[in-house]
Structure formats: C-alpha cells, structure tokens
matplotlib code that plots the C-alpha trace (Angstrom):
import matplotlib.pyplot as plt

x = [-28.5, -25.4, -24.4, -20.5, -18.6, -18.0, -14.8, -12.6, -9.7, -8.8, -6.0, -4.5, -1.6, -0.2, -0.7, 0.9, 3.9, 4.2, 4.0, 6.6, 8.7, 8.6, 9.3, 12.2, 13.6, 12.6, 15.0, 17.9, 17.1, 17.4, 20.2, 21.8, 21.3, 22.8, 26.5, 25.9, 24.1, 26.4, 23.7, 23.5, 20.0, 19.0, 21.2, 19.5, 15.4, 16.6, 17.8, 14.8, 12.1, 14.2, 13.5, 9.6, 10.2, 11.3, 8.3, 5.8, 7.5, 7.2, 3.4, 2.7, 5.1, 2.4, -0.5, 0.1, 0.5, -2.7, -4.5, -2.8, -4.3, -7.8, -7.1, -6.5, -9.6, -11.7, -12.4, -15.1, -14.0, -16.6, -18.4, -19.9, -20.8, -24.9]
y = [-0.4, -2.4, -5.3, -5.4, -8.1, -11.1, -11.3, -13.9, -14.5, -18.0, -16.9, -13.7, -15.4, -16.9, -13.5, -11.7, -13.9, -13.2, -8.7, -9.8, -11.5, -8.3, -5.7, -8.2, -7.8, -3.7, -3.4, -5.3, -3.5, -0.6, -1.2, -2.2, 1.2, 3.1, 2.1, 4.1, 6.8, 10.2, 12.7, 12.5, 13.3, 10.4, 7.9, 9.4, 9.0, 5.2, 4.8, 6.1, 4.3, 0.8, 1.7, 2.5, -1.0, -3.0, -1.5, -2.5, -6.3, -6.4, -5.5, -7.6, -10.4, -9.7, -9.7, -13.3, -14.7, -13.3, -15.4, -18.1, -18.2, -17.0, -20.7, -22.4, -21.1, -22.1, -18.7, -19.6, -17.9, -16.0, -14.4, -11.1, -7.8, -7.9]
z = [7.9, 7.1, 9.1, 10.2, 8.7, 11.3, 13.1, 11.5, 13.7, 12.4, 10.1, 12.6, 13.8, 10.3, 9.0, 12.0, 11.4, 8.2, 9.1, 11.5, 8.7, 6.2, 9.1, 10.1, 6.0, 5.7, 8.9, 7.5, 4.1, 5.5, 7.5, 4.0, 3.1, 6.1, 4.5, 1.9, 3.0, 3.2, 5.1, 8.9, 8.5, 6.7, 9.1, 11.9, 10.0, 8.8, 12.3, 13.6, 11.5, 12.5, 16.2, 15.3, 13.3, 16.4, 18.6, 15.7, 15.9, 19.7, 19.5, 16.8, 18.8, 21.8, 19.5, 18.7, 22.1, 22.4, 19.7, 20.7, 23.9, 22.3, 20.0, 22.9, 24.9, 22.0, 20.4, 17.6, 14.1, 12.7, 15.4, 14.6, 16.6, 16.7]

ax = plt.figure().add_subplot(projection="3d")
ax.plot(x, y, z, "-o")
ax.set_aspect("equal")
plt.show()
C-alpha cells in the first residue's frame, strides 16, 4: 500500500502569487490580440476565457488569504494524511 505524500503548504502562497502573476500577463496578452482579431467569434471566446481568467484570479486571490491565516495559526509544513 502506498503512503500519500505529506502536505507541504510552506511554499503555496509564493507559488499562488506567482499563478496570479501569469494569468494577470495571459489576460493582457490576450487582450493584445483582440485588436487584431477580425471574427466576432473569436472576440467573443478571448473575451470569454478573460472573464473565466478574472474568476481563476479571485479564487486563487482567496486561496492565499487562506494560507496566510493557516501561517499565522501555526500550520506545521509537512503533515501528512495517516
């Protein structure tokens, strides 16, 4: 029987932050792209996949106030699930 890995939180906020960073750059990217794009279709899916974008960045955005607080309440890194 295999053992699950441990839960490492210690690094989830840094990396979070840096998710948030690259959805932040595919958004303006993409918005880069809506100038040139001629279909209405593809306006419309760009436009569409920035709004999915946004949601992603508020949940991640919520997801890090939560670590926070598990920091601040002392969460030990590299507890597992027995």
């Amino acid at each position: 029987m295999t053992k699950p890995n441990p839960d490492d939180r210690s690094n989830n906020v840094e990396r979070l932050q840096s998710a948030i960073e690259n959805t932040r750059e595919n958004i303006r990217e993409a918005e880069e792209t809506l100038q040139f794009s001629s279909s209405q279709a593809d306006s419309a899916a760009i436009q569409a996949k920035n709004e999915r974008r946004l949601n992603s960045i508020s949940g991640m955005e919520a997801e890090i106030e939560d670590e926070k607080q598990a920091r601040k309440n002392g969460y030990q890194s590299n507890q597992s699930f027995e």
